[in-house]
TIMARGU-650752 format. One record per residue (C-alpha): x, y, z; residue in three letters. Coordinates in Angstrom, 1 decimal. Each point is the difference from the previous one (the first is absolute). Last residue first. Layout:
REM residues N
((X; Y; Z); Ala);
...
***
This chain:
REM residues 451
((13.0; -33.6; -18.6); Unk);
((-2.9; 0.9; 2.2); Unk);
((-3.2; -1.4; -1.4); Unk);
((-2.9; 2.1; -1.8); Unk);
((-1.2; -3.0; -1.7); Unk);
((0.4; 1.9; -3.6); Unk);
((3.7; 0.0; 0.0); Unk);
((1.2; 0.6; -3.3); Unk);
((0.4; 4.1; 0.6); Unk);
((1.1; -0.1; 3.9); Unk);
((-2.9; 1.0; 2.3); Unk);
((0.4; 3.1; 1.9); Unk);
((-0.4; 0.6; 3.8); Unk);
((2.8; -2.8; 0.9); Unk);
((-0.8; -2.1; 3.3); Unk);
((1.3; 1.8; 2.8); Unk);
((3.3; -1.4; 1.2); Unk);
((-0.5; -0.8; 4.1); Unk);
((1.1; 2.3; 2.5); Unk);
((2.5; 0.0; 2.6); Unk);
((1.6; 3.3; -1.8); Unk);
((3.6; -1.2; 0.2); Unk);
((-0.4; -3.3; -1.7); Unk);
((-2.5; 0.8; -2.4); Unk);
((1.8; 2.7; -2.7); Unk);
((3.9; -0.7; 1.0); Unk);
((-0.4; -3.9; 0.0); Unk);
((-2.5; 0.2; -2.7); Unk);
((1.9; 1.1; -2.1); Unk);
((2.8; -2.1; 0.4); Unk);
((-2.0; -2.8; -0.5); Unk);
((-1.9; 1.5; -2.7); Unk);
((3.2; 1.0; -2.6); Unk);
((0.5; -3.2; -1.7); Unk);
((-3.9; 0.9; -1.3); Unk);
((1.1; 2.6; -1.7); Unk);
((2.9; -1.7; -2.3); Unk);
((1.7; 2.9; -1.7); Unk);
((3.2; 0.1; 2.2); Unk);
((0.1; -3.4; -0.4); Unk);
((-0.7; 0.0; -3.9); Unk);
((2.9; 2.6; -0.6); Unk);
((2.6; -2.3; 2.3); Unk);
((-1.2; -3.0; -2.0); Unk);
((0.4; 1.8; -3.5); Unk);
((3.6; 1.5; 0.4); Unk);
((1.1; -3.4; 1.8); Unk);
((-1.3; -1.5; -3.2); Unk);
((2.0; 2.3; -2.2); Unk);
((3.3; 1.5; 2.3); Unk);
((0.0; 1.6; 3.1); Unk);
((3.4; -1.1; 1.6); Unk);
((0.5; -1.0; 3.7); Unk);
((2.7; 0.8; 2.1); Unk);
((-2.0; 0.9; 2.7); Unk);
((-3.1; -2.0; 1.0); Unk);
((-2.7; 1.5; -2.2); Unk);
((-3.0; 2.6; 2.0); Unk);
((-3.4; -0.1; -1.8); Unk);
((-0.8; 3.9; -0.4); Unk);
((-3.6; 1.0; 1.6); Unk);
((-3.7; 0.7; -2.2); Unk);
((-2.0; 1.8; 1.9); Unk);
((-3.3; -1.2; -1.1); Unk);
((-0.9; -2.5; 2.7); Unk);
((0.9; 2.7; 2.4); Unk);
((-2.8; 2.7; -1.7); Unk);
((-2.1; -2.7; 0.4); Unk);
((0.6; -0.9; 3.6); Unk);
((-0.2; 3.7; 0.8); Unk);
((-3.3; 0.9; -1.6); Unk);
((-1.1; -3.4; 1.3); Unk);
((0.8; 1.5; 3.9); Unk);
((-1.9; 2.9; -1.0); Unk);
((-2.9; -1.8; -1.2); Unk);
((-0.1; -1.7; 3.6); Unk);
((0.8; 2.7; 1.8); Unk);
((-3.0; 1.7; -1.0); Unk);
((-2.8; -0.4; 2.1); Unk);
((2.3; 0.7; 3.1); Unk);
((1.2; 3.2; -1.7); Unk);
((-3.7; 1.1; -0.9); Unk);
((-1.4; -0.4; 3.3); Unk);
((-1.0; -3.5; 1.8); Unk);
((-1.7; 1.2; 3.4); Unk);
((2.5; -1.7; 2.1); Unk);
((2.4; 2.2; -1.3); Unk);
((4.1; -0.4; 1.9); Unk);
((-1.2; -3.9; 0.8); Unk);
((-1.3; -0.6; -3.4); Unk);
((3.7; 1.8; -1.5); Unk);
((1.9; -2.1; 2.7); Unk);
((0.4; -2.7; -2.8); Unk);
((2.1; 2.2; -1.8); Unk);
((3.2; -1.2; 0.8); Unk);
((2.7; 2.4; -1.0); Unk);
((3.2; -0.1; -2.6); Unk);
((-2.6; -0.8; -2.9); Unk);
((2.4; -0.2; -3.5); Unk);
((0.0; 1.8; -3.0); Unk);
((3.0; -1.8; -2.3); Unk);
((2.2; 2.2; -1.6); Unk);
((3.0; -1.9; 0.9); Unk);
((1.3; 2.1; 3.2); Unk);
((-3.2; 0.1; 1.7); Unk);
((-3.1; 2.2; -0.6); Unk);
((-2.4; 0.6; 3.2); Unk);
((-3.6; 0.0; 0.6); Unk);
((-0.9; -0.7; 3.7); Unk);
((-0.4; 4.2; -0.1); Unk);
((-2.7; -0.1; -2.1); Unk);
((-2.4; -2.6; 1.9); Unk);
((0.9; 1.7; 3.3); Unk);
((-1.0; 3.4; -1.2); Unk);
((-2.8; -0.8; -1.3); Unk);
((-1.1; -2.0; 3.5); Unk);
((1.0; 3.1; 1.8); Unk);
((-2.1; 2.4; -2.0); Unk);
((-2.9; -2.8; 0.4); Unk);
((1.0; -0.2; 4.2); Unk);
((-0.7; 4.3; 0.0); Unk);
((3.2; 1.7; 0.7); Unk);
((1.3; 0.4; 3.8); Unk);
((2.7; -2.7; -0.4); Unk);
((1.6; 1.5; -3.1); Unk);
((1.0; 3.5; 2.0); Unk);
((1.6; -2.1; 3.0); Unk);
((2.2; -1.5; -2.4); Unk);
((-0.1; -3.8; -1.9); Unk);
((2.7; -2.7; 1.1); Unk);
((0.3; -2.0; -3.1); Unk);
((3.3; 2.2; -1.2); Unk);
((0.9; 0.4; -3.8); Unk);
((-2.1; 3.3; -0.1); Unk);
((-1.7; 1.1; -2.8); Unk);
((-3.3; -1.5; 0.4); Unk);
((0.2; 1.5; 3.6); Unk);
((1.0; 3.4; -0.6); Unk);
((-2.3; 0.2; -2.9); Unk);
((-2.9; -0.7; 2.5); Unk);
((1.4; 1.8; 2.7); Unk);
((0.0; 3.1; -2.0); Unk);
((-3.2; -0.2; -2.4); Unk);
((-2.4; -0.7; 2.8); Unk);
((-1.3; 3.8; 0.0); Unk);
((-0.1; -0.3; -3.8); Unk);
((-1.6; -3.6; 0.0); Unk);
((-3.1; 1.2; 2.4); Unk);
((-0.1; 3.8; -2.2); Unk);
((-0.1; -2.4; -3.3); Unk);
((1.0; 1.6; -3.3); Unk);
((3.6; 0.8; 1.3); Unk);
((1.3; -3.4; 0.6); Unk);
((-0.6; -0.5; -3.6); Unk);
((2.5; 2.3; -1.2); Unk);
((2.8; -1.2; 2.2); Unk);
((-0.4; -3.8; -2.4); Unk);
((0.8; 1.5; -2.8); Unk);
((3.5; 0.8; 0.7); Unk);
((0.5; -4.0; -0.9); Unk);
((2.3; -1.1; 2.4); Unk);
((-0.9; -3.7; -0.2); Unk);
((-1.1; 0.5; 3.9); Unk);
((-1.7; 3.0; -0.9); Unk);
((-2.1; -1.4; -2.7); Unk);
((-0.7; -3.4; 2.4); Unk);
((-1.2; 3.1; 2.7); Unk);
((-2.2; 1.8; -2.2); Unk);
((-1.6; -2.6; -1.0); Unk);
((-0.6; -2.2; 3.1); Unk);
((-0.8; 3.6; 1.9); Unk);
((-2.9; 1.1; -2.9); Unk);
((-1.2; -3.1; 0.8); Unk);
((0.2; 0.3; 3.4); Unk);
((-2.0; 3.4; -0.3); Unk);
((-2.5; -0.8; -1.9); Unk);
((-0.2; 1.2; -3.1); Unk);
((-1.8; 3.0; -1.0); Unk);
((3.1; 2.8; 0.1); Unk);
((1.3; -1.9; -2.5); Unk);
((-3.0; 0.1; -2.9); Unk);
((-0.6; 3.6; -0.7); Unk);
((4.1; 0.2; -0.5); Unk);
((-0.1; -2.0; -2.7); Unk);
((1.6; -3.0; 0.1); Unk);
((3.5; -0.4; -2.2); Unk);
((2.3; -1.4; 2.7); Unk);
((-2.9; -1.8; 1.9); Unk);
((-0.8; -1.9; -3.2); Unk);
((3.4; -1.8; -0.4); Unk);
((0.4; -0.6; 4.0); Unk);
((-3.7; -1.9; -0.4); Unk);
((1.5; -1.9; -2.6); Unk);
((2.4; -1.7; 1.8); Unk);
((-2.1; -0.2; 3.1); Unk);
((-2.2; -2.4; -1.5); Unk);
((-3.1; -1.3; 1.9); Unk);
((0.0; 1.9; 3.1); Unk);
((1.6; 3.4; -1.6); Unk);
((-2.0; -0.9; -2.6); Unk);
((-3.3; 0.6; 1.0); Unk);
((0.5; 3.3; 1.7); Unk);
((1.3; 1.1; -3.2); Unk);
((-2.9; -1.3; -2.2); Unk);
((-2.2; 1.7; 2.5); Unk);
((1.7; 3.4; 0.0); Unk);
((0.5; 0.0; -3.5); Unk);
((-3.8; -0.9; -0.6); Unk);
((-1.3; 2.6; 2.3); Unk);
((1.7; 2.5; -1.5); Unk);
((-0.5; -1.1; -3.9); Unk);
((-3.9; 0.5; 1.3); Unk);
((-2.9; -2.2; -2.0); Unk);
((0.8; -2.7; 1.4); Unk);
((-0.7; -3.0; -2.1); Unk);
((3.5; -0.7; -1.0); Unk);
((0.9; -0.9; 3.8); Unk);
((-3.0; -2.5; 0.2); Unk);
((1.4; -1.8; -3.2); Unk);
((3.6; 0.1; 1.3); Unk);
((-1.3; -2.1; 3.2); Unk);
((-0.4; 1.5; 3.4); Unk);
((1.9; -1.3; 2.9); Unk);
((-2.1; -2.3; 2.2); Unk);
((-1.1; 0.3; 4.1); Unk);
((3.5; 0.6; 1.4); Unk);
((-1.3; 3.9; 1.7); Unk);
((1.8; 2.4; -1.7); Unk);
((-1.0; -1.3; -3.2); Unk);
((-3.1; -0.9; 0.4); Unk);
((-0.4; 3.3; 1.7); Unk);
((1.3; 1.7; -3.2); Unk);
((-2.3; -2.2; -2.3); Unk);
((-3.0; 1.4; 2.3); Unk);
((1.3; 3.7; -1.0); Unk);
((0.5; -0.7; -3.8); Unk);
((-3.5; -1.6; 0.1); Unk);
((-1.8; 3.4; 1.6); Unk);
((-3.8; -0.8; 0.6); Unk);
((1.2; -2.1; 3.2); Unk);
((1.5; 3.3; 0.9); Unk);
((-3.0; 1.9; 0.3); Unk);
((-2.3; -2.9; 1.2); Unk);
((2.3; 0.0; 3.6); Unk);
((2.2; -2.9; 0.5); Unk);
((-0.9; -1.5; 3.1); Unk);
((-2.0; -3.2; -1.3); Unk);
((3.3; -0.9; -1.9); Unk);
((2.0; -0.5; 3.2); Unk);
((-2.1; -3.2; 0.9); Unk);
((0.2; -0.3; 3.5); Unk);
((0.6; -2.6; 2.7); Unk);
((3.5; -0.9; -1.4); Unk);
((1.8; -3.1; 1.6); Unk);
((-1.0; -2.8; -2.1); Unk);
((0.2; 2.6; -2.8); Unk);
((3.7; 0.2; 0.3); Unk);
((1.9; 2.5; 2.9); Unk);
((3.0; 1.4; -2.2); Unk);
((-2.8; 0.3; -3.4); Unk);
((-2.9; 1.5; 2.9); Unk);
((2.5; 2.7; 2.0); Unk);
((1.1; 1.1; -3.9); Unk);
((-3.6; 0.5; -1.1); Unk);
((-0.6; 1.8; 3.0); Unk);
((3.0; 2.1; -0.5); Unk);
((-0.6; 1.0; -3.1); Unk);
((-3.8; 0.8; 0.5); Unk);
((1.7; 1.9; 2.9); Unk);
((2.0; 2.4; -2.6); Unk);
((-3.3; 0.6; -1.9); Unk);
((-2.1; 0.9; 2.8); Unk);
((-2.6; -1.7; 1.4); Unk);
((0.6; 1.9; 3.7); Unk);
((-3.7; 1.8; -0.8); Unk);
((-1.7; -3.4; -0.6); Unk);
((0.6; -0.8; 3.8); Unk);
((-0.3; -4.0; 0.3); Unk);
((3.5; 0.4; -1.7); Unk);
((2.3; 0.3; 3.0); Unk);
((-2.6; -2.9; 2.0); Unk);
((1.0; -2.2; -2.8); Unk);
((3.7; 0.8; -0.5); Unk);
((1.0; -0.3; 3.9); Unk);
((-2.5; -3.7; -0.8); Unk);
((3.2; -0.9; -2.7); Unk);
((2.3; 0.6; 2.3); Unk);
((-1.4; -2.2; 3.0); Unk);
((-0.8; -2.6; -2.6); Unk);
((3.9; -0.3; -1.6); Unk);
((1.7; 0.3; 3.9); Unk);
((3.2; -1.4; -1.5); Unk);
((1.7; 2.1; 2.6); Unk);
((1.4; 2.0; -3.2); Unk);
((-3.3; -0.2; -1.1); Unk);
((-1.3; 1.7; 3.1); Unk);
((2.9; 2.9; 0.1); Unk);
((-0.5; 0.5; -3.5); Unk);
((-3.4; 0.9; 0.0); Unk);
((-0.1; 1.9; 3.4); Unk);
((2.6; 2.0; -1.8); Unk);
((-2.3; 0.7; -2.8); Unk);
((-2.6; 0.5; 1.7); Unk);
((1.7; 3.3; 1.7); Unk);
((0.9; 1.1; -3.0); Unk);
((-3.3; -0.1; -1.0); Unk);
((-1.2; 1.9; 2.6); Unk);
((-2.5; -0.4; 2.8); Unk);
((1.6; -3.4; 1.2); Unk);
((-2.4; -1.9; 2.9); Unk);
((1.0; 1.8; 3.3); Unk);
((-1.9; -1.8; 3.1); Unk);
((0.5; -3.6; -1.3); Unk);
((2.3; 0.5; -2.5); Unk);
((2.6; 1.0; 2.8); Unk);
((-0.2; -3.5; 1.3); Unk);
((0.5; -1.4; -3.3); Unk);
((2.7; 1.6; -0.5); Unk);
((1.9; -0.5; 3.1); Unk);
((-0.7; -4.0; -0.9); Unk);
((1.1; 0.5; -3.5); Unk);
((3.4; 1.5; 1.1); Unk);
((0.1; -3.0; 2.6); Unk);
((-0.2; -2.4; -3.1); Unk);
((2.6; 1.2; -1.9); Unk);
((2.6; 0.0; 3.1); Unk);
((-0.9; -3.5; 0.2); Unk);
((0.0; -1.2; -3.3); Unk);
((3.9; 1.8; -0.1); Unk);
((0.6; -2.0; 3.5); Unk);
((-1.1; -2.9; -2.0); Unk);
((1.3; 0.1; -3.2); Unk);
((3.8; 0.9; 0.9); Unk);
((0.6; 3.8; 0.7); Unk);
((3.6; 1.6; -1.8); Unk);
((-1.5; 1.5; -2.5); Unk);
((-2.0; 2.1; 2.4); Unk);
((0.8; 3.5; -1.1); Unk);
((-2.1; 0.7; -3.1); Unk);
((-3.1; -2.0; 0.3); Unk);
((-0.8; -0.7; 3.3); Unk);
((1.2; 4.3; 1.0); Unk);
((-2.8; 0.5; -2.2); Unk);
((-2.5; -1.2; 1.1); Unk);
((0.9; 0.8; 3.9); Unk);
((0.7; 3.5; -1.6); Unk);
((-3.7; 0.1; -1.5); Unk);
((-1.3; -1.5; 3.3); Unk);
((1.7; 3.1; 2.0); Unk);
((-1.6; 2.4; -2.8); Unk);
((-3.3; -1.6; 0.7); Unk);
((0.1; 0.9; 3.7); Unk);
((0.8; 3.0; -0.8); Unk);
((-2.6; 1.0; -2.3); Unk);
((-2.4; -1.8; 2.0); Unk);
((0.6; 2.2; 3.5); Unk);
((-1.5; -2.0; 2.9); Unk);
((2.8; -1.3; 1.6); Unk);
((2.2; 3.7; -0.6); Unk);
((3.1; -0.2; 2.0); Unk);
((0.3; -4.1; -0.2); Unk);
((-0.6; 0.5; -4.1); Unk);
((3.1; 2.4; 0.3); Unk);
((2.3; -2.5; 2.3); Unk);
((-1.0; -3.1; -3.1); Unk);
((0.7; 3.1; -2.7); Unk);
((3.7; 0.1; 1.5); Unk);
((0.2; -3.4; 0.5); Unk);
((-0.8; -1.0; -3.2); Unk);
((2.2; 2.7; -1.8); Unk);
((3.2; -1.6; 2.1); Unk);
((-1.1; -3.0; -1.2); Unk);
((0.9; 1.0; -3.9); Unk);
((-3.1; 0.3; -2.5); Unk);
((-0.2; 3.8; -0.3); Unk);
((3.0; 1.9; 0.7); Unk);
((1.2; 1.2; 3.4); Unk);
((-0.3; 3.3; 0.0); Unk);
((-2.4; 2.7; 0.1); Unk);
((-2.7; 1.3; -2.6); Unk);
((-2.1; -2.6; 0.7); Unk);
((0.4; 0.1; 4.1); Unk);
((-0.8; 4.0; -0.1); Unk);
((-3.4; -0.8; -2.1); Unk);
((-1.0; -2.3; 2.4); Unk);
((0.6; 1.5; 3.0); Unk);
((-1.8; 3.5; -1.6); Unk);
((-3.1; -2.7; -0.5); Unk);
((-0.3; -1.2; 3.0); Unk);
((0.0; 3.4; 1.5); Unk);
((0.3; 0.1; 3.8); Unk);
((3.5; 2.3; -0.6); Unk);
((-1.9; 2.1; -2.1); Unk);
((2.7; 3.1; -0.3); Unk);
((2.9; -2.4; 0.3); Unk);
((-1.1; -2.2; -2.5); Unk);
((-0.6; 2.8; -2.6); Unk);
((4.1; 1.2; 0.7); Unk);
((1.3; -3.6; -0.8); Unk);
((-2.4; 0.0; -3.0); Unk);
((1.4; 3.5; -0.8); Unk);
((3.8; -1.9; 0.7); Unk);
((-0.7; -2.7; -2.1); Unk);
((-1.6; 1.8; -3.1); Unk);
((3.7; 2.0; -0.3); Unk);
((2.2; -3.3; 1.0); Unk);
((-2.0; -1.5; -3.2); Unk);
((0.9; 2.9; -2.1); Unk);
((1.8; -2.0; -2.7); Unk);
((-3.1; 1.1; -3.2); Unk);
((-1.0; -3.9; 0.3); Unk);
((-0.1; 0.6; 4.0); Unk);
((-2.4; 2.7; 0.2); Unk);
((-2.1; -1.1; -2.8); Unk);
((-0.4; -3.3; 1.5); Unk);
((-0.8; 1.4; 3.7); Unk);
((-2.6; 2.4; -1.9); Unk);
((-1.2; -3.6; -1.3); Unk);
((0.0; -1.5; 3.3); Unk);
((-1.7; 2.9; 1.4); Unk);
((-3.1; -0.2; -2.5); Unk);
((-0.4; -3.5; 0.8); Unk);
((0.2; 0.8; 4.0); Unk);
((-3.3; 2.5; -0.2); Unk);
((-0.4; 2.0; 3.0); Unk);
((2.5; 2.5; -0.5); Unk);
((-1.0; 1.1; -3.7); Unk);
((0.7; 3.3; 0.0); Unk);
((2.9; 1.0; 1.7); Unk);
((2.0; -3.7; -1.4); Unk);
((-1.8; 0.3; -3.3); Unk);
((1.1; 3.9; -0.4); Unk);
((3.9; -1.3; 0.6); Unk);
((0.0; -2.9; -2.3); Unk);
((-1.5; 2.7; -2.8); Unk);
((2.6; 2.5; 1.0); Unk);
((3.2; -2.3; -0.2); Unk);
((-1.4; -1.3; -3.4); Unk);
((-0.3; 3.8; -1.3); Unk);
((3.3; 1.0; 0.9); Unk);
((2.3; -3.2; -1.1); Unk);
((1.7; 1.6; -2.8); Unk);
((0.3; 3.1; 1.7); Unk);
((1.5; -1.3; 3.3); Unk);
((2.3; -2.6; -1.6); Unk);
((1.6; 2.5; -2.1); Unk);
((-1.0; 0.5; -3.5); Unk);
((2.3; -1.9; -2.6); Unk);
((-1.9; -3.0; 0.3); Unk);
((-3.2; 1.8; -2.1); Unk);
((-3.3; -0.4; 1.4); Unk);
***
């Protein structure tokens, strides 16, 4: 809708929609959390707090109604306050699952975001007590969406819990009606994170004959899953320019994010609104943070990155490390992008540079999304574009240029390889990581070795 309209009008239609899914759909907490969403991306958050306040106080024996109030309600995901508040909740309502799962899910996360300060063993500790409350509720109420799973998931790797995890995944997938495509992805994630000594299934007996008949589709889940990127050949045998674009794009934003940014600026518009949503959040993000204006387009072709557009941008663009309550309730792969953008920085000579470590990225996914994938071609991105930047040689004053001191200072600032210490103290250094081998072999060097 135009911005011109007033807040009211322009938002009209999303207010209604949240509002017919919290009278109609009561029972069902996914469709209140995305009512809650709308509410709050349209600023109406005190508005769906106050008729969650009032639905409480109608069912006051309503696990459900308690649940919905403590959402909408301060404080903020991931902060101890939020684990005692969903610790007295689950002590209300023993036997509710939903409850009880939302108190795990702010022990999880309150480990990740606000315990920086924990040394290894009272973190391990903490960790492992989650996965003990889990495991106990897994016994009577075994996940029924896959939401759900995917928290159970995360907590158990995160407690390094690799076979518990990976048997969640089993049992989920026993049912051929929960084979859907978005837990194909998850399964296949669940096994890469847990490795095969780990993994008592094969995912590829759970993909249904209709898409193992589709090669664009299986080179997707190859793709989304870590099992191989497809090969230019494969691409050119597609019949569909769609499904190629996408792929191809998908690709490179793992392989070479350079030219992924060059093909998202010109991609059709059939093609963006098929990418995964971290993907689309890596590119749209990087484009935003080089203040491209194309980068606000692609947050609108994905409803998951448009409702996360705020916080996200707020966060890449923000020079502090402390991220906002908004941020913290965003899916851990929407964080992860964001993380991997916003440790980008340019300094003073040109140079990009890593200002954060990103060794927490694992810790932040334990499933091994997109961002965490590619780090490592994003880090050479930077180193390269580093070893490029080419950087005056400063003279003691007083000093003339003249002939040979003419040539030496030209072949100093042209000498590459003089440039890799420094390089690498603002490209590995900060980031924790090591230098990922270079994706492209140098013409002359038919070994493949890193120059």
């Amino acid at each position: 809708m135009p911005a011109n309209l007033p807040a009211d009008l322009r938002w009209r239609n999303t207010r209604d929609f949240a509002a017919m899914l919290m009278h109609t759909w009561q029972e069902d907490p996914e469709a209140q959390a995305l009512a809650l969403e709308l509410m709050r991306f349209i600023g109406q958050g005190a508005q769906a707090r106050a008729r969650y306040a009032e639905h409480a106080q109608q069912h006051p024996d309503s696990p459900l109604a308690a649940l919905y109030l403590q959402r909408a309600s301060p404080p903020h995901p991931g902060s101890a306050d939020a684990v005692d508040a969903y610790a007295k909740l689950a002590a209300r309502f023993p036997d509710s699952p939903e409850v009880n799962r939302a108190w795990l899910e702010a022990r999880w996360r309150f480990e990740l975001e606000d315990s920086r300060d924990w040394g290894d063993r009272e973190r391990q500790e903490f960790v492992t007590e989650t996965a003990r409350l889990l495991t106990a509720l897994e016994e009577k109420h075994p996940p029924e969406t896959l939401k759900a799973l995917e928290l159970d998931v995360r907590i158990f790797l995160r407690a390094r819990l690799r076979d518990a995890a990976t048997t969640l995944v089993r049992r989920h997938g026993e049912d051929p009606r929960r084979r859907t495509w978005d837990f194909l992805v998850l399964a296949g994630r669940t096994a890469a994170a847990a490795g095969p000594e780990h993994t008592s299934y094969v995912m590829r007996d759970w993909i249904p004959p209709a898409l193992a008949r589709q090669p664009e589709r299986m080179a997707l889940l190859d793709l989304l899953t870590g099992q191989r990127s497809p090969k230019d050949a494969e691409l050119a045998a597609l019949p569909s320019p769609e499904d190629r674009a996408v792929l191809r794009l998908t690709r490179d934003v793992l392989r070479d994010p350079k030219r992924a940014l060059e093909e998202a600026r010109g991609a059709p518009k059939a093609v963006l609104p098929r990418l995964d949503p971290e993907v689309l959040a890596l590119l749209a993000l990087e484009l935003t943070r080089t203040g491209e204006p194309w980068g606000k387009q692609l947050f609108n072709v994905s409803l998951p990155l448009m409702l996360a557009r705020e916080p996200l941008r707020n966060h890449v663009l923000s020079a502090s490390d402390v991220p906002g309550p908004d941020f913290l309730r965003l899916p851990p792969g929407l964080r992860a992008a964001a993380t991997l953008v916003h440790a980008r920085r340019d300094a003073k000579e040109g140079y990009p540079v890593f200002v954060e470590r990103l060794d927490g990225l694992a810790r932040l996914d334990a499933l091994g999304g997109f961002s965490v994938r590619a780090a490592s071609s994003w880090m050479r991105r930077a180193f390269e574009a580093c070893m490029d930047t080419k950087v005056a040689q400063p003279l003691p004053p007083g000093i003339l240029l003249k002939w040979d001191l003419v040539r030496e200072q030209a072949r100093r600032e042209n000498d590459r390889e003089s440039r890799r210490p420094n390089c690498e103290a603002r490209i590995v250094r900060p980031t924790g990581l090591p230098l990922p081998r270079a994706t492209a072999t140098p013409p002359g060097n038919a070994n493949g070795a890193d120059p």
